[in-house]
KEFITOR-744612 format. One record per residue (C-alpha): residue number from 0; z, y, x. Coordinates in Angstrom, 1 decimal. Example, Ala and Ser with C-alpha at 12.3 -4.5 7.8 and 13.67 -1.06 7.14 Angstrom:
2
REC   voza       up    north     east
REC      0      7.8     -4.5     12.3
REC      1      7.1     -1.1     13.7
***
This chain:
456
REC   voza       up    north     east
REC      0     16.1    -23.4      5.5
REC      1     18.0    -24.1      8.7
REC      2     18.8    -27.9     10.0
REC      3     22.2    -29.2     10.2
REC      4     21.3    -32.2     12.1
REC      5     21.0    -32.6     16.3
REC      6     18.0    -34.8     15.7
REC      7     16.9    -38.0     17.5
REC      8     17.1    -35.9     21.0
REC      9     20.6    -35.0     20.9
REC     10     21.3    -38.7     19.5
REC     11     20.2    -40.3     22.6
REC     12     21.6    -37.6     25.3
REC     13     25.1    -37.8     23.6
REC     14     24.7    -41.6     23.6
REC     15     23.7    -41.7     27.4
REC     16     26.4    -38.8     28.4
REC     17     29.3    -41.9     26.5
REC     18     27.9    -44.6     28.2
REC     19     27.9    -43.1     31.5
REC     20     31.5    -42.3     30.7
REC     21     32.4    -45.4     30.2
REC     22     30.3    -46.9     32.9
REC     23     32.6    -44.3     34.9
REC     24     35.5    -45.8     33.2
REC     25     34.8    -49.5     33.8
REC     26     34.0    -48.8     37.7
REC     27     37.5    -47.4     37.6
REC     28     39.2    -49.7     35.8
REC     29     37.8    -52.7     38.2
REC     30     38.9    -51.0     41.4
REC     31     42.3    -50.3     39.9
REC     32     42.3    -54.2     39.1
REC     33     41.7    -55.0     42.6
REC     34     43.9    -52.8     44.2
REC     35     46.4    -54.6     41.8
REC     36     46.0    -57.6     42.8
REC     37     46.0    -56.5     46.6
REC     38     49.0    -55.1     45.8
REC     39     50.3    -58.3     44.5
REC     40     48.9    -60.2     47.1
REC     41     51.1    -58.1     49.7
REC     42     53.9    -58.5     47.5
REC     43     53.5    -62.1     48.0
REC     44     53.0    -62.3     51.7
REC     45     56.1    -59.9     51.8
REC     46     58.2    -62.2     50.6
REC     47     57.3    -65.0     53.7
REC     48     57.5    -62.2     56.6
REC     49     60.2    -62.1     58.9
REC     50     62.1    -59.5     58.7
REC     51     61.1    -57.7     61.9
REC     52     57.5    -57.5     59.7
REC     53     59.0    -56.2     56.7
REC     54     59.0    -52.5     57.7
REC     55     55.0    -52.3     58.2
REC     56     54.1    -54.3     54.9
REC     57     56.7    -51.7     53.3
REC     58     54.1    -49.3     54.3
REC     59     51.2    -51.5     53.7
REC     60     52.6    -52.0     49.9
REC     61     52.8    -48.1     49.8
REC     62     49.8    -47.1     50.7
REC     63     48.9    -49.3     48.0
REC     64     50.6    -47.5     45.9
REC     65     49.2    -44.5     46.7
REC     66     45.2    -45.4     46.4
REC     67     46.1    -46.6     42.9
REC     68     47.6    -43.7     41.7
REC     69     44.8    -41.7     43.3
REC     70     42.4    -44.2     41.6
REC     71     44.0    -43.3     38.1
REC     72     43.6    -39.4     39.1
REC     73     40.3    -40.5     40.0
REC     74     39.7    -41.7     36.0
REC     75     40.8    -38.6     34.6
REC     76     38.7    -36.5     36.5
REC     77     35.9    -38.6     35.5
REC     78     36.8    -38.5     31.7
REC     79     38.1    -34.2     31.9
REC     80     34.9    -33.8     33.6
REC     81     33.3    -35.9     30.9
REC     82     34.5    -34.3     28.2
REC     83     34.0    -30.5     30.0
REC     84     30.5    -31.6     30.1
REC     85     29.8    -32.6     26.8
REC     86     31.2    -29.2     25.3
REC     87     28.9    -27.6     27.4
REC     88     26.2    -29.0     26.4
REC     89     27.1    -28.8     22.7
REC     90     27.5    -25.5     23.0
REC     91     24.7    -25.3     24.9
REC     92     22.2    -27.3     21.8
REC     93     24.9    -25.1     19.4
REC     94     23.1    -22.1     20.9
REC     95     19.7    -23.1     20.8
REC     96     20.0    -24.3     17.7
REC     97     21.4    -20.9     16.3
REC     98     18.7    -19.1     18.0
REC     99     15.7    -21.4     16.7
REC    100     17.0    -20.7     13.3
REC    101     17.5    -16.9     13.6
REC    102     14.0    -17.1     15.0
REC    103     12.7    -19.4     11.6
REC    104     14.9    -16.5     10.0
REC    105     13.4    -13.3     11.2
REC    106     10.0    -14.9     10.3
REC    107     11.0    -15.4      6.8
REC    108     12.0    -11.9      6.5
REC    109      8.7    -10.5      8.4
REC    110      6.3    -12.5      5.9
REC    111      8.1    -11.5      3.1
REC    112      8.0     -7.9      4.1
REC    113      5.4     -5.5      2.1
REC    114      5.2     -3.3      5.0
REC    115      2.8     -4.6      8.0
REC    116      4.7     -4.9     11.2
REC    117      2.2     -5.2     14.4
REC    118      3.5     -5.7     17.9
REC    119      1.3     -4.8     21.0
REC    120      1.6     -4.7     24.5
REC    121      1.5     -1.5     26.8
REC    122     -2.1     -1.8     26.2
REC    123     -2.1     -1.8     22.9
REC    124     -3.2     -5.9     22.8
REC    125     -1.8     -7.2     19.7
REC    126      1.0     -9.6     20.4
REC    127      2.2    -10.5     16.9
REC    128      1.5    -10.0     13.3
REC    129      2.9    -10.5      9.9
REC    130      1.0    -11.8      6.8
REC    131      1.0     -8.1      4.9
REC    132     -0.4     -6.7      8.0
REC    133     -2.7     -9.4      8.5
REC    134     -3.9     -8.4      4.8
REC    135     -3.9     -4.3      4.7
REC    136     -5.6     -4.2      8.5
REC    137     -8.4     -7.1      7.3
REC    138     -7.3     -9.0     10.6
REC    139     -9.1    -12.6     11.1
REC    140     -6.3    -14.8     11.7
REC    141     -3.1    -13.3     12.9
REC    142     -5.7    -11.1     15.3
REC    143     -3.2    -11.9     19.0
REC    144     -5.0    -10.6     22.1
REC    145     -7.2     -8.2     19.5
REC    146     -7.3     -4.2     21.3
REC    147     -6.2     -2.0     18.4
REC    148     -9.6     -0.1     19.4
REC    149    -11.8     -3.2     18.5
REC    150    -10.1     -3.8     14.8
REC    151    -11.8     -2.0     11.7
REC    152    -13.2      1.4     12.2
REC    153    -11.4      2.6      9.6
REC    154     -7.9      2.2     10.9
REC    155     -8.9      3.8     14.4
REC    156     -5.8      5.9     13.8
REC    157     -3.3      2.8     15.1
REC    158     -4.7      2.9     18.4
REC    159     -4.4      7.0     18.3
REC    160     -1.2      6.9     17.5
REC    161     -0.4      4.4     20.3
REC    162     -2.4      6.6     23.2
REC    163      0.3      9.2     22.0
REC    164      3.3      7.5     22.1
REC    165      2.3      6.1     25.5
REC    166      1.9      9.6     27.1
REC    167      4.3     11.8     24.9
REC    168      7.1      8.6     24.5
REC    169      8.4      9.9     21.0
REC    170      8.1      7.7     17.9
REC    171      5.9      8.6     15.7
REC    172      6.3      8.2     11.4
REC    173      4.1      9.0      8.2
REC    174      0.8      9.2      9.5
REC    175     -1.4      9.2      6.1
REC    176     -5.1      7.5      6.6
REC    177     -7.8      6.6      3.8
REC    178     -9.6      3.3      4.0
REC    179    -11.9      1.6      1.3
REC    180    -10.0     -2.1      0.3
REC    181    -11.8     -4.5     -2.1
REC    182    -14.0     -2.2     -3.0
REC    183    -11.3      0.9     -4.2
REC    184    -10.2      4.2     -1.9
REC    185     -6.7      3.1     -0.7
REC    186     -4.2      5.6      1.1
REC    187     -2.3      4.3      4.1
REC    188      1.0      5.3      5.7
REC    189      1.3      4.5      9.8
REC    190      4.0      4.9     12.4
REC    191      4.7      3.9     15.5
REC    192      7.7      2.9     17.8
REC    193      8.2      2.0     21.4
REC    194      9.3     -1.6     22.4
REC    195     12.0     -2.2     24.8
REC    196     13.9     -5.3     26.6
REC    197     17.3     -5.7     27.8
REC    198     17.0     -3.7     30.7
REC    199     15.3     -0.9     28.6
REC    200     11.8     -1.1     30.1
REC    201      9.0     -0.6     28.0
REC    202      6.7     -3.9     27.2
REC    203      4.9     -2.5     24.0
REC    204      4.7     -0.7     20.6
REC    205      5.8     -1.7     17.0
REC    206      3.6     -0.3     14.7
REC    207      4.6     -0.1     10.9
REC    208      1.6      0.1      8.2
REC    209      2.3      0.7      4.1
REC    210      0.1      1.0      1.3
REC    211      1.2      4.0     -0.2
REC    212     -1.4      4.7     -2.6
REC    213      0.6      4.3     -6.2
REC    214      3.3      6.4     -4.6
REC    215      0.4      9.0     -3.2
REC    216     -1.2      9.1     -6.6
REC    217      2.2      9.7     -8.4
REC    218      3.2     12.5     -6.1
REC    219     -0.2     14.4     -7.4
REC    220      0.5     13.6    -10.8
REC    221      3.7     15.2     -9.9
REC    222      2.1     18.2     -8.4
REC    223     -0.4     18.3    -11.3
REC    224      2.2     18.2    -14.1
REC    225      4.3     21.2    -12.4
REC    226      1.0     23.4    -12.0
REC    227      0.6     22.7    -15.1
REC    228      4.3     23.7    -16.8
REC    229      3.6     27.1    -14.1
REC    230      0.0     27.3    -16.0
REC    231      1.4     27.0    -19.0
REC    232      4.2     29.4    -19.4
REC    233      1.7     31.9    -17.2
REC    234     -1.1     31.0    -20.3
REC    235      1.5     31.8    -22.9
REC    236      2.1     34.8    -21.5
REC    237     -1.6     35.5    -21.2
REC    238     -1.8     34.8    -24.9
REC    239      0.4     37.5    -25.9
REC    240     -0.5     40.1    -23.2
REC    241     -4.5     39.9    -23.3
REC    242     -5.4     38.4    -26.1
REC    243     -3.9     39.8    -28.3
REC    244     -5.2     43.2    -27.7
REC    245     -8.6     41.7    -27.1
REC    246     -8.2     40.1    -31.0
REC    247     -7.7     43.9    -31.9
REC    248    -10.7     45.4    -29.5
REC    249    -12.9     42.9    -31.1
REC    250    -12.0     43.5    -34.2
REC    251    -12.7     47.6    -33.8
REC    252    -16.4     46.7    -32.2
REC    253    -17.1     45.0    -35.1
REC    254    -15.9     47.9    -37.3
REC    255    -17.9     49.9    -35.6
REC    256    -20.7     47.7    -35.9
REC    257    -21.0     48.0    -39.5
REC    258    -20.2     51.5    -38.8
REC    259    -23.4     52.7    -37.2
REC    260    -25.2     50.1    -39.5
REC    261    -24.5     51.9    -41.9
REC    262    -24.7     55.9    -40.8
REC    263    -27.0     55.6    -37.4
REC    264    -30.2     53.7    -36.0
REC    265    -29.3     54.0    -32.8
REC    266    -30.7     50.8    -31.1
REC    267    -29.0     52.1    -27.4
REC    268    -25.6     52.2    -28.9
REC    269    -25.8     48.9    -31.3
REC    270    -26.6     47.1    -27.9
REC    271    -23.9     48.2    -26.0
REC    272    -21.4     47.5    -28.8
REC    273    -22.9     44.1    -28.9
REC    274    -22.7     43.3    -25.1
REC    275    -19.0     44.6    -25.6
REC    276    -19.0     42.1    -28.3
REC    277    -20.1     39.3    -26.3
REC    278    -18.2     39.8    -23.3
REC    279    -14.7     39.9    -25.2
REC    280    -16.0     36.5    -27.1
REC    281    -16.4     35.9    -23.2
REC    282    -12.6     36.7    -22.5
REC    283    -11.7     34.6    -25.3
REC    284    -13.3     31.5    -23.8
REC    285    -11.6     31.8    -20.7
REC    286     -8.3     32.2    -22.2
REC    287     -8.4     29.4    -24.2
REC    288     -9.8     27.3    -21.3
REC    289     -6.7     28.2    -19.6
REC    290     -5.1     27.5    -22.2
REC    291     -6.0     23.9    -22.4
REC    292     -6.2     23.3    -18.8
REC    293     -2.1     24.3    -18.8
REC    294     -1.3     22.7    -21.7
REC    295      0.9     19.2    -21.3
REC    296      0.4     18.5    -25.0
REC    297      1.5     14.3    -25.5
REC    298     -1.7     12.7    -26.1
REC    299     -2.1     10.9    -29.2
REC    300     -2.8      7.6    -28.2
REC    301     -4.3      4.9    -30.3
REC    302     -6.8      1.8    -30.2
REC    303    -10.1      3.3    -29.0
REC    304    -13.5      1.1    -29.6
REC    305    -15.5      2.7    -26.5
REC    306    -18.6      0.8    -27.6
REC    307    -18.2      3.0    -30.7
REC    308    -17.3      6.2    -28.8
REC    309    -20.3      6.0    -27.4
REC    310    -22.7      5.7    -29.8
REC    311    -21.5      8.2    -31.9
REC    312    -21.9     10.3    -28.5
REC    313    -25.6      9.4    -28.4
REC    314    -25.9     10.1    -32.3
REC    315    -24.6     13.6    -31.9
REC    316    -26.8     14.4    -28.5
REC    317    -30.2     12.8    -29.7
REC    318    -31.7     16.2    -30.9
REC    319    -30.8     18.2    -28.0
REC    320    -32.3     15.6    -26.1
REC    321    -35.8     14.9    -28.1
REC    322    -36.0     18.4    -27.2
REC    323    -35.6     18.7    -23.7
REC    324    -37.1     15.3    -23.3
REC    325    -34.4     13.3    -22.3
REC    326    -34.5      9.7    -22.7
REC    327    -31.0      8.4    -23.8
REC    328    -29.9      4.6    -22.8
REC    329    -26.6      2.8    -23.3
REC    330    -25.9     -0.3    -21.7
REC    331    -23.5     -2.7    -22.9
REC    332    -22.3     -6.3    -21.4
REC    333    -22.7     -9.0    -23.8
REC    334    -19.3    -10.1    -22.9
REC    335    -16.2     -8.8    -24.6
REC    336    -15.0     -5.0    -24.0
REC    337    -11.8     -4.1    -24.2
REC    338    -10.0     -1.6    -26.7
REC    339     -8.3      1.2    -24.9
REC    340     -5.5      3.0    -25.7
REC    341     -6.1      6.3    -25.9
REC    342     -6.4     10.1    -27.6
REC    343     -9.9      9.4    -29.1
REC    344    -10.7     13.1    -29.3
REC    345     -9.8     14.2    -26.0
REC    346    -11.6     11.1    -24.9
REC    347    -14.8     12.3    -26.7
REC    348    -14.4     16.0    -25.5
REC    349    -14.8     14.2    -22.0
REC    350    -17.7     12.5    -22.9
REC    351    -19.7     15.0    -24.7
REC    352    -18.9     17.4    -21.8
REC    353    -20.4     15.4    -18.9
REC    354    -23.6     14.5    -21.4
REC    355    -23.9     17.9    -22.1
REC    356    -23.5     18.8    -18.0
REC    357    -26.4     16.0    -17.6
REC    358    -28.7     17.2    -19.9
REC    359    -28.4     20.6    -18.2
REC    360    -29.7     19.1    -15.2
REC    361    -32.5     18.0    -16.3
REC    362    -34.1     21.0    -18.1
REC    363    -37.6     19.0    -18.0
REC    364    -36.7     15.6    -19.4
REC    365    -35.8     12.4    -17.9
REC    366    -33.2      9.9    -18.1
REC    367    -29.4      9.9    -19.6
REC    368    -28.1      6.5    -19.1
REC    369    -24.3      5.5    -20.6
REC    370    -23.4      2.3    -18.8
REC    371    -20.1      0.3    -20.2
REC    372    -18.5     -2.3    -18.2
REC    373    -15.3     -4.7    -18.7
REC    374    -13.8     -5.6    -14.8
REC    375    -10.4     -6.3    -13.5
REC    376     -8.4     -5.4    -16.6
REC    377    -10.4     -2.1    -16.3
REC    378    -13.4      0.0    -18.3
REC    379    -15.9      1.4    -16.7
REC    380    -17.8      3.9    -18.2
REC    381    -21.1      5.5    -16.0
REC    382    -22.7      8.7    -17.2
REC    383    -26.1      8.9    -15.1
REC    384    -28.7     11.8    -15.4
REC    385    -32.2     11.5    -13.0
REC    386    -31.3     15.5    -12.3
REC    387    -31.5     17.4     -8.8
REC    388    -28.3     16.4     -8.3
REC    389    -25.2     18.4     -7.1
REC    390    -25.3     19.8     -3.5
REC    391    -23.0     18.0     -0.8
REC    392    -21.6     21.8      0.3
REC    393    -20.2     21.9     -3.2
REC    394    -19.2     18.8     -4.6
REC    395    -15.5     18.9     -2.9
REC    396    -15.3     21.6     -5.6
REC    397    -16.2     20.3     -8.7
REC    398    -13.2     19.6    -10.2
REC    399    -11.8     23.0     -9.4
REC    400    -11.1     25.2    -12.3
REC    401    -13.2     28.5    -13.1
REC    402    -15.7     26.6    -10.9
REC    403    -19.3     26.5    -11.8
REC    404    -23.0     27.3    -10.6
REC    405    -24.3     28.3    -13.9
REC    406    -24.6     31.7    -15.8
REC    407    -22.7     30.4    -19.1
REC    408    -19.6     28.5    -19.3
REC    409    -16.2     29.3    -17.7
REC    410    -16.2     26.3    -14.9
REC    411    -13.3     24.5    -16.6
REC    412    -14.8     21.6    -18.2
REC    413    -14.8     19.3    -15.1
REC    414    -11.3     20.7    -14.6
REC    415    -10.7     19.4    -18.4
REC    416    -12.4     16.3    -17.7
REC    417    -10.4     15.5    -14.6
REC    418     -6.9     16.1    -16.4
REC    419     -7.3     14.5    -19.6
REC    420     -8.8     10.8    -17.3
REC    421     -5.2     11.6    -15.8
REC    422     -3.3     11.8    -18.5
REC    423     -4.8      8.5    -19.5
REC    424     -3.8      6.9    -16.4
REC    425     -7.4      6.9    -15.5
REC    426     -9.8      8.0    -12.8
REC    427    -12.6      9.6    -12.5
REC    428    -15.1     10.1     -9.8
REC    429    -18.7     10.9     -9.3
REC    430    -21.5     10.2     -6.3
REC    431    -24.6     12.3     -6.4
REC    432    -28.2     13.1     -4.6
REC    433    -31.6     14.5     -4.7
REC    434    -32.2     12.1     -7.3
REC    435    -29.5     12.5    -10.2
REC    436    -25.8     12.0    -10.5
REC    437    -23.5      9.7    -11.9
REC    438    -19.6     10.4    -12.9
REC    439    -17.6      7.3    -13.1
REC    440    -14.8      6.7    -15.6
REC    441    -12.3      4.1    -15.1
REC    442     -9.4      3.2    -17.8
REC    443     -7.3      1.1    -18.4
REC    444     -7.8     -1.8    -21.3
REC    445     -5.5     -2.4    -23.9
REC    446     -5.2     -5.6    -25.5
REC    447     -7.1     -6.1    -28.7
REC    448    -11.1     -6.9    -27.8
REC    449    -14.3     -6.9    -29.4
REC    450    -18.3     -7.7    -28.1
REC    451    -20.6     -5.3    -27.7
REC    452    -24.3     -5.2    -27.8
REC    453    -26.8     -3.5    -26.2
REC    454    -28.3     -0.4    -27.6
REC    455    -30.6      2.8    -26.7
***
């Protein structure tokens, strides 16, 4: 990754700094050559003076002397100053060298990063990006000069979270934020530090961005799964404490029953006993509801032909539906569909209890439609009714337990439906208005395939 070489530019400089060294040199090297000869020149004329002469070309030959051996200090000056230079500027390419790469370095280690690292200035202009960024924010290009306030709608709370660090100056972590990627709810984790230079002035913000939405999902599973142990040793105890004496109450009513059957006509008091008849069958519902909402029971997985699943589904519900009216479709790609691993009797239970919620909605006919598609490693499967819908003040409670809008039933079959998807490593979701409903179930596909065809 980093270059060991000086390059062509360093070549040449270190080639020009040794030639005007020994350019330097050479200068030197001539003048000491003629103050030589000078030198022996005097030496020469020496020799013919008279001797009243001899004192000043004594002094003449001296001073000679003296300019050569300044001449030589001359040379090393030249060559010490030289050399001093050239290991400055080696250290000098040394350094920029070392920083270039640390530079090449710290952008290898950004663009690897899974975590999007944005830096702005104080007003919040985007100064730099990295690639994972660039790809959770949906940034065109690497978005420098972009206000936070003009990116995606959905990920206003980056330029929130900035207007607060700038007037409260405390960094800011874990700020959780849903956006809708490729087509799929993702979850979003934001924080936010202040940028300093060396003299600890504030240019900007560094703001961190993570897809936490496997980790936010597991953390519910987590939540779900200990609910469920509390549920379940709370239903256990249920069991023993309630239902047990309800098993006996019932069993008395129904004693009496044949009771008064037999020694009374009382029509007032064989309708109570059957109301108190029907509302302990009530109590036993609800128990065992419980009961199998706070159960963590291993599923029993196995290959699952939902193509098969299906149909049998529309075998079972075709008289209820002749009856109210209800016009049952399945659609089915032509392409191949996916086996799934799963507990094929939960799986159904699902099923049948979402028909069954469908066909209630539509007391006076219309349209049940079981739609089956193969996407992404994924099945789909879309159960559709043309009902009055569900009303928007009450669909954040659907999946509730013990929640319901109708006379019968104890309001957990969503609740049923939602856990058992879970357990499957599934989803399931639902969008309705004024003109029907549709619940969404997406699972996972195993690995074994077969084609289906379509159907009604």
């Amino acid at each position: 990754m980093f270059d060991s070489h000086d390059g062509r530019g360093i070549r040449r400089f270190a080639f020009g700094l040794a030639l005007l060294s020994l350019t330097a040199v050479s200068v030197t090297a001539w003048i000491l050559s003629n103050v030589r000869r000078e030198q022996e020149i005097v030496a020469r004329l020496i020799q013919h003076l008279p001797e009243s002469d001899l004192q000043v070309a004594k002094e003449l030959s001296g001073d000679l002397n003296l300019q050569s051996s300044l001449s030589f200090l001359l040379v090393l000056n030249i060559v010490a100053t030289a050399i001093a230079f050239a290991l400055v500027v080696r250290g000098y390419l040394s350094s920029e060298r070392t920083l270039r790469d640390v530079r090449v370095l710290s952008a290898d280690i950004l663009a690897s990063m899974d975590v999007g690292v944005i830096t702005t200035d104080k007003n919040a202009v985007i100064t730099s990006t990295n690639p994972s960024s660039r790809e959770l924010i949906g940034l065109n290009g690497d978005g420098v000069g972009t206000r936070l306030s003009e990116i995606d709608p959905q990920h206003a709370l980056l330029d929130e979270i900035c207007e607060e660090i700038t007037t409260y100056h405390q960094p800011i972590r874990d700020r959780d934020y849903c956006v809708h990627r490729n087509g799929h709810p993702s979850t979003l984790r934001a924080g936010c530090t202040m940028l300093h230079n060396r003299h600890d002035e504030q240019i900007g913000m560094v703001i961190h961005v993570r897809d936490v939405t496997e980790k936010t999902l597991m953390e519910e599973r987590l939540r779900r799964m200990e609910r469920y142990m509390g549920l379940g040793s709370l239903a256990a105890g249920l069991q023993h404490e309630i239902k047990n004496p309800l098993s006996a109450l019932s069993l008395h009513i129904q004693l009496l029953c044949e009771r008064l059957d037999q020694e009374s006509d009382d029509a007032e008091v064989a309708e109570l006993l059957d109301i108190l008849n029907t509302e302990v069958r009530r109590i036993n519902d609800v128990l065992d509801g419980f009961r199998n909402y706070a159960s963590v029971a291993e599923l029993g997985r196995v290959p699952v032909d939902v193509t098969f699943l299906v149909e049998k589904l529309i075998r079972l519900l075709r008289p209820q539906a002749e009856h109210q009216n209800v016009k049952l479709v399945v659609d089915l790609p032509s392409e191949m569909v996916g086996m799934i691993q799963a507990d094929s009797a939960r799986l159904e239970q699902v099923f049948l209890n979402l028909a069954i919620n469908a066909l209630a909605a539509m007391p006076d006919g219309g349209t049940l439609r079981f739609e089956i598609a193969c996407e992404n490693g994924e099945v789909k499967i879309a159960v559709s009714d043309t009902g009055t819908g569900i009303p928007a003040e009450i669909q954040d409670q659907v999946f509730d337990p013990y929640f319901t809008t109708r006379n019968e039933g104890t309001g957990m079959g969503l609740a049923l439906c939602d856990k058992i998807i879970r357990q499957h490593d599934g989803s399931i979701d639902f969008q309705s208005n004024g003109q029907g409903t549709v619940f969404t179930v997406v699972l996972p596909v195993g690995t074994v395939e077969i084609r289906g065809e379509m159907a009604e």
